[in-house]
LUMDREN-711748 format. One record per residue: x, y negated, z negated of N, C-alpha, C, O in turn. Coordinates in steps of 0.2 Angstrom, whole numbers, plus 5000, padded with zeros to 4 digits. Layout:
N
XYZXYZXYZXYZ ...
end
This chain:
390
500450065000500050005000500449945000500949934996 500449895004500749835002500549774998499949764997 501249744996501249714988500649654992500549634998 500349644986499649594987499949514988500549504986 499749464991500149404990499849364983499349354980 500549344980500549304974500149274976499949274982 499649234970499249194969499649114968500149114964 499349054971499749024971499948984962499549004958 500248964961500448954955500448874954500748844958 500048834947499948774949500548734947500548714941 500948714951501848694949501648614949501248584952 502048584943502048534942503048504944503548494941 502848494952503448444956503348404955502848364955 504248364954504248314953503948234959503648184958 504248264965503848214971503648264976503548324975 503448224984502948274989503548314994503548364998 504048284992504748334996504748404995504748444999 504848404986504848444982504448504985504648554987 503448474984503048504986503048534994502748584995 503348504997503348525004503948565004504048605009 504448575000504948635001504548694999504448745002 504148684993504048754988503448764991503148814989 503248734996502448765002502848805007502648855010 503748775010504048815015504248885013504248935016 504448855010504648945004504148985003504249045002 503548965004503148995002502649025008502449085007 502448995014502549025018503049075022502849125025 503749065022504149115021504349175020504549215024 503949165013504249235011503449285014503249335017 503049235011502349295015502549295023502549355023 502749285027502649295033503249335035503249385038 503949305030504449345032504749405029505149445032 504549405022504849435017504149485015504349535013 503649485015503349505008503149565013503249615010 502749575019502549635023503149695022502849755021 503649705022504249725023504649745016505049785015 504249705011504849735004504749795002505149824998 504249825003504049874998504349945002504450004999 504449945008504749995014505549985013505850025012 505749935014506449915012506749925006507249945006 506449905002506749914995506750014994507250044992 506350034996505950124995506850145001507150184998 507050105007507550115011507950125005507950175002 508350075005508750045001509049995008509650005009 508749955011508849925016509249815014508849775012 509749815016510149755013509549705019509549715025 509149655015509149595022509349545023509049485023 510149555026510449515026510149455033510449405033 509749475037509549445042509049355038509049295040 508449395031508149355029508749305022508549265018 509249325024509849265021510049225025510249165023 510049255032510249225039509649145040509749075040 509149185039508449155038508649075034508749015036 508549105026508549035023509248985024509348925022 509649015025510348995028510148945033510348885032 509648955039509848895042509248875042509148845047 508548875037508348845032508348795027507848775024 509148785026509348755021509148765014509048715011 509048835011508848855008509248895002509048904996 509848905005510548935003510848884998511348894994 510548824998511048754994510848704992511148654991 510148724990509748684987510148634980510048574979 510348654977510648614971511148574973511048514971 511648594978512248554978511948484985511448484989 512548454984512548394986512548384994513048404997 512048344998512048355005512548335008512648335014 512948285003513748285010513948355011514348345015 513948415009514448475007513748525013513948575015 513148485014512848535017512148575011511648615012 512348545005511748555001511148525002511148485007 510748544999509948504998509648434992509048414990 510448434989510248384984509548404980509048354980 509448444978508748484974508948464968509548474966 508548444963508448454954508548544953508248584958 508848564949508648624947507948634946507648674949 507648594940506948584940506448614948505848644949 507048604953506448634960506648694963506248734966 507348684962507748754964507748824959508048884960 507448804955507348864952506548884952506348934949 506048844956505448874956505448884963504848904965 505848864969506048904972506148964972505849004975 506548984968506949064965506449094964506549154966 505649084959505049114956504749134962504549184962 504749084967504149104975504549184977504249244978 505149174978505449224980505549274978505449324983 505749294971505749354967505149354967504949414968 504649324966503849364967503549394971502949404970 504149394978503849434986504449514985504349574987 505049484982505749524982506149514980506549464983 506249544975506849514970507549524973507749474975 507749564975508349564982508349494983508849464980 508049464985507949394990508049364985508549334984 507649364980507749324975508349314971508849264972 508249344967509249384964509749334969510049284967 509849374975510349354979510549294982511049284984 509849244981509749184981510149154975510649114976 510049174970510249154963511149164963511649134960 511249234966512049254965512149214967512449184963 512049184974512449144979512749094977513249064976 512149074976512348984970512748994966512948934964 512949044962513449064955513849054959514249014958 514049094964514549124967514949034969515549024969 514548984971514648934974514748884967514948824968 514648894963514748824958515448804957515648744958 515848864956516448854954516948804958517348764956 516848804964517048764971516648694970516748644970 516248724971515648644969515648604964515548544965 515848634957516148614950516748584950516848524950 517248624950517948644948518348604955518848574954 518148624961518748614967518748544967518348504965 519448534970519648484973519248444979518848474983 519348384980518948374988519048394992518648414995 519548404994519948465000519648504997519348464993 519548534997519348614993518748614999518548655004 518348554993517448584994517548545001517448595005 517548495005517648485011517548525016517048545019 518548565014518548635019517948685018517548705023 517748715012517548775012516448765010516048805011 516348715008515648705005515348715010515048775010 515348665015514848685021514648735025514248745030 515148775023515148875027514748905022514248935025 514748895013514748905011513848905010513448955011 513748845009513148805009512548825013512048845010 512648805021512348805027512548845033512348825038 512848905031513248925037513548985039514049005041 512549015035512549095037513149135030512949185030 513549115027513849145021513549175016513049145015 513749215012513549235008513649265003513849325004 513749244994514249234991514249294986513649314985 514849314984514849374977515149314972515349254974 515149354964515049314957515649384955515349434953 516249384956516749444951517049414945517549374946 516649454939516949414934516949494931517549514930 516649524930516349594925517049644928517449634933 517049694925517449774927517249814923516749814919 517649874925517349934921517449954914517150004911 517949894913517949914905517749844901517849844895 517449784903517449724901517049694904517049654909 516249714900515849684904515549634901515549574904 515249624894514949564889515549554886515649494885 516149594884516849544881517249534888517849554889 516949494893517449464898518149454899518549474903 518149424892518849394891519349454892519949454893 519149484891519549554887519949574899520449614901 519549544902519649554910520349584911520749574907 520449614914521249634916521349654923521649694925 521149634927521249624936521849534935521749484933 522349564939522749534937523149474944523649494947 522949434944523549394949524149354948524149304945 524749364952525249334950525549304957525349324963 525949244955526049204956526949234964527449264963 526649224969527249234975527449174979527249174985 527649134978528049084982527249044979527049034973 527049024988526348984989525849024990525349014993 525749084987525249134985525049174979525449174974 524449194978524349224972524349304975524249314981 524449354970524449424973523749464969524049494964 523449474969522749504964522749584966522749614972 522749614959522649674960522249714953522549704947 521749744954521149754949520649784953520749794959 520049804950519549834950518849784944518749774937 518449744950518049724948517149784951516949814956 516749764942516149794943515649764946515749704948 514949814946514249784944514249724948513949684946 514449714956514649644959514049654966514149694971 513349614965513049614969513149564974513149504974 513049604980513149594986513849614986514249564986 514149654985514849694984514949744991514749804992 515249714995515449755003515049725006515149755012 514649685006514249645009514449575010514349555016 514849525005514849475004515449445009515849475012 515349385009515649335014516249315010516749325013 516249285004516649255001516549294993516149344992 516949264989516949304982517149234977517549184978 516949244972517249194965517349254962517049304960 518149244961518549284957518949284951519549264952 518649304945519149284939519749334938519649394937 520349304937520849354938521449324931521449264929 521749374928522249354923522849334926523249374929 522949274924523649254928524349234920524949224919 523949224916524149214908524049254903523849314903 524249234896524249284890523349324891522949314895 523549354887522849404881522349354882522649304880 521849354883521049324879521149284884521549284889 520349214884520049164889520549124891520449084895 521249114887521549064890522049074894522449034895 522149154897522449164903522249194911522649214915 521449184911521149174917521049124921520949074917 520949114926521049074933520549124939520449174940 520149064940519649064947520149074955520649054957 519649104956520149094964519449104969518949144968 519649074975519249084980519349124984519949124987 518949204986519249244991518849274995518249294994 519449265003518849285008518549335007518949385006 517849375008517649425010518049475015517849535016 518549455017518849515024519549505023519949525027 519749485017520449485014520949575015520749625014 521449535016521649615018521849645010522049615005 521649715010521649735003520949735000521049744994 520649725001520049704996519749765000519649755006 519449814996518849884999518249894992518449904986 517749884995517249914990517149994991517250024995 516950004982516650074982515950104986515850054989 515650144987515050164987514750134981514950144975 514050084984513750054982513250114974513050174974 513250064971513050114963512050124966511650094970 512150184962511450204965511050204958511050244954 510350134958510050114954509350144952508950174956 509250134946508350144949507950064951507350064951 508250014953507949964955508249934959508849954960 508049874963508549844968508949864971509549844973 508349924973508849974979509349934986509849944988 508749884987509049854994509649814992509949784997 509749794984510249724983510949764982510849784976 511549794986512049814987512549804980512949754981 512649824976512849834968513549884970513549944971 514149864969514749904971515449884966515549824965 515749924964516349914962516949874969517049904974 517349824967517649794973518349804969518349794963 518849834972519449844973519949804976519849784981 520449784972520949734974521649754975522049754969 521849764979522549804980523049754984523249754990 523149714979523849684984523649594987524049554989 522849594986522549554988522749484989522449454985 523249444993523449394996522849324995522349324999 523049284991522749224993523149174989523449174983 523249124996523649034995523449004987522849004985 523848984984523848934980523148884982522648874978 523148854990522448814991521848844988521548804984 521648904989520948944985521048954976520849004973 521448914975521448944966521048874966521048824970 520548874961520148844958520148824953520048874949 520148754950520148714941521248744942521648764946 521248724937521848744933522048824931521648864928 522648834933522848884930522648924921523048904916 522148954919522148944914521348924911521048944905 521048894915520348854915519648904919519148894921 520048984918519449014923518849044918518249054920 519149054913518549074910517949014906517349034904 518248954905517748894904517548884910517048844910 517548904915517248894924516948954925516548954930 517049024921516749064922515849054918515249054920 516249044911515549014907514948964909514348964910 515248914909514848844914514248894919513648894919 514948944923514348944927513848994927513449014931 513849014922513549094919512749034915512149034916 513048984910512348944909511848914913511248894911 512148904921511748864925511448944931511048944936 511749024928511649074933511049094928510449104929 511249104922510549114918509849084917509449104914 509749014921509048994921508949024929508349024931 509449044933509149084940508949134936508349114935 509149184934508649254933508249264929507949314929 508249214923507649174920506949184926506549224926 507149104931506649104935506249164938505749174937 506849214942506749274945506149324939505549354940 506449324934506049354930505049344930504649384931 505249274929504649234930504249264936503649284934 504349264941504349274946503949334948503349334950 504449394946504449464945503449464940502949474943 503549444933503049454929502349434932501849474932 502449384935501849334939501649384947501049394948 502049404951501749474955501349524951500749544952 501849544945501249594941500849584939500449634940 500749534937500149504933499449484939498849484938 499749484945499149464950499049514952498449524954 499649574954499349654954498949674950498449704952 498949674943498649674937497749654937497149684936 497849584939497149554938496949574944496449614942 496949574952496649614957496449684956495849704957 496749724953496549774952496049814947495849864946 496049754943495549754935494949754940494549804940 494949684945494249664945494149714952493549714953 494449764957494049794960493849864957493349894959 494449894952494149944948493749934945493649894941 493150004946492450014943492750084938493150124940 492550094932492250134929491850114923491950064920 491350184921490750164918490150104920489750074917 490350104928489750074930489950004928489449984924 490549944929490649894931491449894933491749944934 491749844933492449824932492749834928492449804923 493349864927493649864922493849824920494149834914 493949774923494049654921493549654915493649614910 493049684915492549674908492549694903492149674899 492949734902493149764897493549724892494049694893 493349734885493549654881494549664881494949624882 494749754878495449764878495849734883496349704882 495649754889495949744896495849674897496349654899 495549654896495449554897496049534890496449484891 495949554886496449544881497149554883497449504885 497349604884498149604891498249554893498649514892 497749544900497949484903498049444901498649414903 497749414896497849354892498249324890498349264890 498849394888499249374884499949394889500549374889 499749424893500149414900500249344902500849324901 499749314905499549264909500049204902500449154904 499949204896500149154891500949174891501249114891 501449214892501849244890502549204895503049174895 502049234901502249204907502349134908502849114911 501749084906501749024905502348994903502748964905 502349024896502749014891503449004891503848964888 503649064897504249064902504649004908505148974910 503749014911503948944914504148894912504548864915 503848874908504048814903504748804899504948744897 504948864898505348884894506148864899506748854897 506048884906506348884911506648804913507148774914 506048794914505848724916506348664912506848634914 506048664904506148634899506948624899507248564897 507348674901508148684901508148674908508748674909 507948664913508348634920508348554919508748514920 507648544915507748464916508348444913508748414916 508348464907509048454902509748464907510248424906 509648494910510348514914510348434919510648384919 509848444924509648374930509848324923510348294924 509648314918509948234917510548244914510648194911 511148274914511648304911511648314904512248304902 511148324900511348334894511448414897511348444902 511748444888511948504887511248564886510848564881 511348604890510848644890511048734888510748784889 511648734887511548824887511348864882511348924883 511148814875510648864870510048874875509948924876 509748824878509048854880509148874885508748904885 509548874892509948914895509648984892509149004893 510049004888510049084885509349084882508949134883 509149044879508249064877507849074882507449114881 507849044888507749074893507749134897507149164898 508249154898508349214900508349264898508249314900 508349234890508049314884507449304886507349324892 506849274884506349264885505849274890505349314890 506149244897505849254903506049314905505549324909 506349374905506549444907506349484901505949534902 506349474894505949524890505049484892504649524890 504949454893504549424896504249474902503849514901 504449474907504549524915504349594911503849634913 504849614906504949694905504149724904503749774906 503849664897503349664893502649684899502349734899 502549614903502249604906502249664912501649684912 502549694916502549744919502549804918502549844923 502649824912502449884907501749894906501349944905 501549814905500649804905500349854910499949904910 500649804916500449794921500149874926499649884929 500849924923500849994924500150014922499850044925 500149984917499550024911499050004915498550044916 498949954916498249934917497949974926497349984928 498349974928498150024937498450094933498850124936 498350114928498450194925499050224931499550214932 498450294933498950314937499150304943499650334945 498650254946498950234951499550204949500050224951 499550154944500350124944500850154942501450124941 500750214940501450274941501750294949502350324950 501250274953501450284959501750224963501750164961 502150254970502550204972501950184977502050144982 501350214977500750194983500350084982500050044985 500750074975500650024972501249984970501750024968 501449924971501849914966502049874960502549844959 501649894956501849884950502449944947502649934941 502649994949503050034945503650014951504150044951 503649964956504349954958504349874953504949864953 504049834951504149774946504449794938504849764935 504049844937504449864931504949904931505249914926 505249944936505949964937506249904937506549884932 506249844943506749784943506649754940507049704941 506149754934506149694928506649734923506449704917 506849774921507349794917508049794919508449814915 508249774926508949734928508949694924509349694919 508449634924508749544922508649564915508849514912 508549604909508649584903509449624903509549654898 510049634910510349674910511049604911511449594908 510949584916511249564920511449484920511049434918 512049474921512349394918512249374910512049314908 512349434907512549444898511749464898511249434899 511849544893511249564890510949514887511149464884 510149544886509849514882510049494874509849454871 510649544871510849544865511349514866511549494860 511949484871512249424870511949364870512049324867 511349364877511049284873510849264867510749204865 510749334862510549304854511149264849511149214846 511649324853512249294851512449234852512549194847 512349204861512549124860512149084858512249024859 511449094855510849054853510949054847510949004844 511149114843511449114835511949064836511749004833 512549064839513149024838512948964838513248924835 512348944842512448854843511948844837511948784835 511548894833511248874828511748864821511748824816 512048904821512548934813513148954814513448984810 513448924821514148924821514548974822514349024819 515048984824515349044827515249104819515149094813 515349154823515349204815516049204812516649184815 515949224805516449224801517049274802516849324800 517749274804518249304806518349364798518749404798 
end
């Protein structure tokens, strides 16, 4: 059966451009995106074509700045773009959100030469970005990284094994944290690396119960060559530029979550109201109206919660407590609501003939992914009562 179209949602934009993107988007994904996810994702089918798409859409660069080939967007827009999308296909969605991670550090951290040369490929220009910070032994203690680059004349040389790296053998470009210094965050360094760098091979892509079509692979660096020009921030400064950009990657899958819950939730309610048993709808039943309810509140609650921390970011105050409230919130949020969601289409929603039992497989990535849901308590603790006691 194909997925239902979202119900529209009533977004409060800041002006009518705003609105006129998140109407484009939105046509998009139902025309482009939404007939197609549920046979693709069942593939495990990558679409790199519908990246092609918002690529020369301008849809790939909404945040960043339109000299560089961005879309000068508030987060406040660019992240309920992200909600239209992961509510047709999280793949799209998700990868939307990585790309942008992948691209901050450049965007942030580079030089004017830097972003000059490299944004507008990056931005506008058909590319397509990976985020390697995690490995296989160092995935919430970062710091602890050991993919190693050192320093040859006017070159860096990298060799490691980076995890968990979506769009991994796929990607155009890579943001790469590698140890060029001591033990711990104060010997990592960003580097920019091309996707087709010699030395660089991915694994056979990990096989998920979710997000089949979004390409998840271990990336291997054997000897990997890259100029002093592609290092990014200061020697030294990669793991404060890995953080940064991990604050502004967790209201993307925040949003996606949002996203994700809000499909279920309209799968949920269409199917109350055409199931009959006992001789009406099962929408009338006072329990199962009670669900919704607190579905539909939960969700809100996310949005807002989403919302409330982009604007903080758009006016530059400091946002990464609510950042991580956020993304705790909004993905245990997704888990909750899609576990409903299952329940309420019974056994049809055990089945793949519906899909809600593919919403709550991919809603149990994002309380996974760009720090579990249990280090966001951690940095929500920290900014309340201060680092823990050694």
């Amino acid at each position: 059966m194909p997925d239902r179209a979202p119900q529209p949602v009533d977004r409060q934009l800041p002006t009518e451009e705003a609105r006129d993107l998140v109407s484009l988007v939105r046509d998009i994904a139902q025309r482009e995106i939404a007939p197609h996810a549920a046979a693709e994702e069942e593939a495990g089918r990558f679409p790199r074509e519908v990246f092609a798409l918002l690529s020369r859409a301008g849809l790939l660069g909404l945040p960043y700045a339109a000299e560089h080939g961005g879309g000068d967007q508030p987060y406040e827009v660019y992240l309920q773009v992200l909600e239209e999308l992961a509510a047709v296909r999280l793949t799209v969605g998700l990868g939307v959100s990585v790309h942008t991670l992948a691209c901050y550090a450049l965007a942030a951290h580079g030089t004017k030469e830097q972003r000059v040369e490299h944004l507008p490929a990056m931005l506008g220009g058909g590319l397509l970005g990976a985020y390697c910070l995690s490995e296989p032994s160092s995935g919430s203690d970062a710091a602890s990284l050991r993919t190693r680059a050192v320093r040859d004349g006017d070159d860096w040389v990298i060799n490691g094994t980076k995890a968990w790296i979506t769009h991994g053998g796929v990607a155009d470009f890579l943001t790469v944290m590698a140890r060029t210094g001591e033990e711990g965050p104060r010997g990592i360094t960003a580097f920019l690396v091309p996707g087709d760098a010699g030395g660089l091979s991915a694994a056979v892509p990990e096989r998920k119960m979710g997000l089949k079509g979004s390409p998840t692979a271990q990336l291997h660096f054997d000897g990997v060559r890259v100029p002093d020009s592609r290092r990014l921030g200061e020697p030294g400064q990669g793991f404060a530029i890995a953080l940064s950009s991990l604050d502004s990657g967790r209201l993307g899958i925040a949003a996606c979550a949002v996203g994700v819950a809000q499909a279920a939730l309209d799968e949920a309610v269409a199917y109350a109201r055409e199931r009959r048993q006992f001789g009406r709808a099962i929408a009338d039943f006072q329990g199962l109206r009670f669900m919704l309810a607190d579905m539909a509140t939960q969700i809100e609650a996310g949005r807002a919660l989403y919302l409330s921390a982009a604007k903080l970011r758009d006016a530059g105050r400091p946002f990464a407590r609510q950042a991580a409230m956020a993304k705790l919130h909004c993905t245990d949020t997704a888990m909750r609501v899609t576990t409903d969601a299952v329940q309420i289409l019974g056994g049809y929603g055990y089945t793949a003939d519906f899909p809600a039992e593919r919403y709550m497989r991919e809603a149990k990535v994002l309380q996974i992914v760009e720090g579990t849901n249990q280090i966001q308590r951690m940095v929500i603790a920290r900014h309340l009562a201060g680092p823990e006691a050694r």
